[in-house]
N, C-alpha and C positions, 0 to 999 in steps of 0.2 A: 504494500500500500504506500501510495506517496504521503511524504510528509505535508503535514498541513500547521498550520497557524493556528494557536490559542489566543480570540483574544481575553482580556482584562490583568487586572495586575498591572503593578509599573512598569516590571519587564517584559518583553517580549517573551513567549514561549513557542514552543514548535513540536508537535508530536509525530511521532515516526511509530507507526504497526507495524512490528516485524517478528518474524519468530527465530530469537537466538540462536537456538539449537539448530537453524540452517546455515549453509555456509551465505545462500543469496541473500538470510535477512539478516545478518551482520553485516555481509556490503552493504547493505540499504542502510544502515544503522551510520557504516563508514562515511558514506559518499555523502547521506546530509550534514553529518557532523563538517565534510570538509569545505563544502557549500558556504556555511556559516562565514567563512572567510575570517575568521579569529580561532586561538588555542583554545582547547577547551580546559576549562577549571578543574572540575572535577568528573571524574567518571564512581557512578553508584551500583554497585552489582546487590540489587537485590530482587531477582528473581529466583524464584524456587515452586519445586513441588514435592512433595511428601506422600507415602503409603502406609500406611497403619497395618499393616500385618507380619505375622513369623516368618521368616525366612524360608521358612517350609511351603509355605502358603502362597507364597510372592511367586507372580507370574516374571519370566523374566523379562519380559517389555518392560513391565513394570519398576525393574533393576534397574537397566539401560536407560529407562527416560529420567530415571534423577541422578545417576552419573553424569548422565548430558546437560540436563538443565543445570544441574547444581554445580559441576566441578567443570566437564568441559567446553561449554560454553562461553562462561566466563573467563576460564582462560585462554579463549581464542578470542574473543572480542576484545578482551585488551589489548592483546595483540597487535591486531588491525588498528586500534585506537592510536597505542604509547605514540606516534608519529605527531600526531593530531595533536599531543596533551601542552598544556602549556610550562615550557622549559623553565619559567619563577617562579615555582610553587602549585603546580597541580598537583591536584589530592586524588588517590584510589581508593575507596572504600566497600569491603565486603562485608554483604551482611551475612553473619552465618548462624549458628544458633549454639543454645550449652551443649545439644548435642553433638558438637563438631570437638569435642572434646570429652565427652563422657559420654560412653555406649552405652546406649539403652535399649535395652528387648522390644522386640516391633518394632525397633525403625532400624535395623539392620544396614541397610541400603541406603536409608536416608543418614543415618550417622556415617557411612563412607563418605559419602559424595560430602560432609562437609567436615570432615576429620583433613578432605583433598582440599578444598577452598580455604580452611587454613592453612592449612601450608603452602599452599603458591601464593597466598596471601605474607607470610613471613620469608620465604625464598624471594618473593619478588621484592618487598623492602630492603633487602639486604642487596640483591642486583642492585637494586636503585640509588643506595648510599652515597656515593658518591655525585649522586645530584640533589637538584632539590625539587623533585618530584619527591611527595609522600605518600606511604600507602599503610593502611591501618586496618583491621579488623574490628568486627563489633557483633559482638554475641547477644542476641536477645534468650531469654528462656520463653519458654510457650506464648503464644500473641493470641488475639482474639480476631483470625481473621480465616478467611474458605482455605488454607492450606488443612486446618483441621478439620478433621469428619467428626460427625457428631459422639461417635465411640472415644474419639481421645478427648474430648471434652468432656462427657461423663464419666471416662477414666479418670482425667487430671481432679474431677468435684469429688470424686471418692478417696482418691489418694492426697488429697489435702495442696494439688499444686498449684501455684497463684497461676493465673493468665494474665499476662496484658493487654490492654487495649494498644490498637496502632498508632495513638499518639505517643507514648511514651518510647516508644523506637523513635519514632521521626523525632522527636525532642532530643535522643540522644545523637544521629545524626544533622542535626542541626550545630549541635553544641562540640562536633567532632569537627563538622568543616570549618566554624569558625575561630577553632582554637589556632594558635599561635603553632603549634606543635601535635599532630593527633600521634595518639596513641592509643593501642589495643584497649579496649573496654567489652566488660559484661556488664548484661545489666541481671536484677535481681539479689536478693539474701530469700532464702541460705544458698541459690546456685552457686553465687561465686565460692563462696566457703567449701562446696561441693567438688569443685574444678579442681582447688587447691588440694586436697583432703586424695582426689583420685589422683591426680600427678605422685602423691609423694607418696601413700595406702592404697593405693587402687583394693585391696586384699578388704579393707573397711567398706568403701562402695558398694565390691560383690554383695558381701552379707546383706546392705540394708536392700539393693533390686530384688536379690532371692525374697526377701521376705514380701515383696511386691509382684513378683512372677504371678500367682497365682488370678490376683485382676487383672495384671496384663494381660493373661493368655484367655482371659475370660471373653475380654473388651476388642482382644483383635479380632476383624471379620477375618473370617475364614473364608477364602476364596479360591475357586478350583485351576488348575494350569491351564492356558488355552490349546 
């Protein structure tokens, strides 16, 4: 789809429909951004999709499409971008989640794919040292938005896990680009204390999921191979 024009707002805005996960809708993503005829600021990686079920159970399209979405898409659209970005200070920011750091049962797949976007997320900051492009991670825990099916939401209300609403990410992306310096952020207590706690115990984590398996596996749809 071509881009088009948003009006209102002080700024100018521009919207481009594309589908990442193709190679033609990151050109299309490429060629408006290059159109614009200025560097870009920043570049925001926050698309994603998610599947609620056992690894048993998981069709493997269903693997593959959030490999693609989640991990390799993004980093092939920056790719194409880094040219584009603006060489005094553009910002790269992924958004990824506390599961890109701590496994959890039922999202098998989904905690790959961004266990992978952190870390081309930390590999690419360290490529980029030497300039002053930056690039930052940001972990939300659970959000209140359609990536969840309504099973991890009755899951998360029985297991006691807070959700957010979608403002309080955009608030912390907001408070990322306009820092002086970004740096990796989670958001949530107790997640982050969680993060920390599996880095250096992981052996403590196991215990309290196992004693949580049993709603997990209650909560996940069970769904047949194609």
């Amino acid at each position: 789809m071509s881009p088009r024009p948003i009006a209102g707002g002080r700024e100018p805005h521009l919207a481009v429909a594309a589908d990442i996960a193709s190679v033609e809708g990151r050109a299309l993503i490429r060629d408006a951004v290059a159109k614009l005829g200025e560097p870009l600021f920043a570049l925001i990686h926050a698309a994603g999709i998610s599947r609620f079920s056992l690894l048993s159970d998981t069709p493997s399209g269903d693997v593959e499409a959030q490999m693609t979405v989640n991990a390799v898409a993004p980093i092939l659209l920056t790719q194409r971008l880094l040219p584009l970005l603006d060489p005094k200070g553009a910002r790269i920011l992924t958004i990824g989640s506390s599961f890109g750091t701590i496994g959890y049962p039922g999202f098998s797949a989904y905690c790959a794919s961004k266990f992978a976007l952190r870390g081309f997320t930390e590999a690419l900051r360290r490529e980029l040292g030497d300039s002053q492009i930056q690039v930052a991670h940001l972990a939300p825990r659970a959000t209140q938005t359609s990536i969840n099916s309504a099973a991890v939401c009755a899951m998360n209300q029985e297991l006691g896990n807070t959700m957010d609403p979608p403002e309080v990410v955009a608030a912390q992306v907001e408070r990322m680009l306009r820092a002086r310096r970004m740096n990796n952020r989670a958001i949530g207590w107790p997640e982050r204390l969680f993060l920390r706690i599996n880095a250096l115990v992981p052996a403590l984590v196991d215990g309290a999921l196992r004693k949580q398996l049993p709603a997990i596996k209650r909560f996940a749809a069970v769904r047949p191979h194609p």
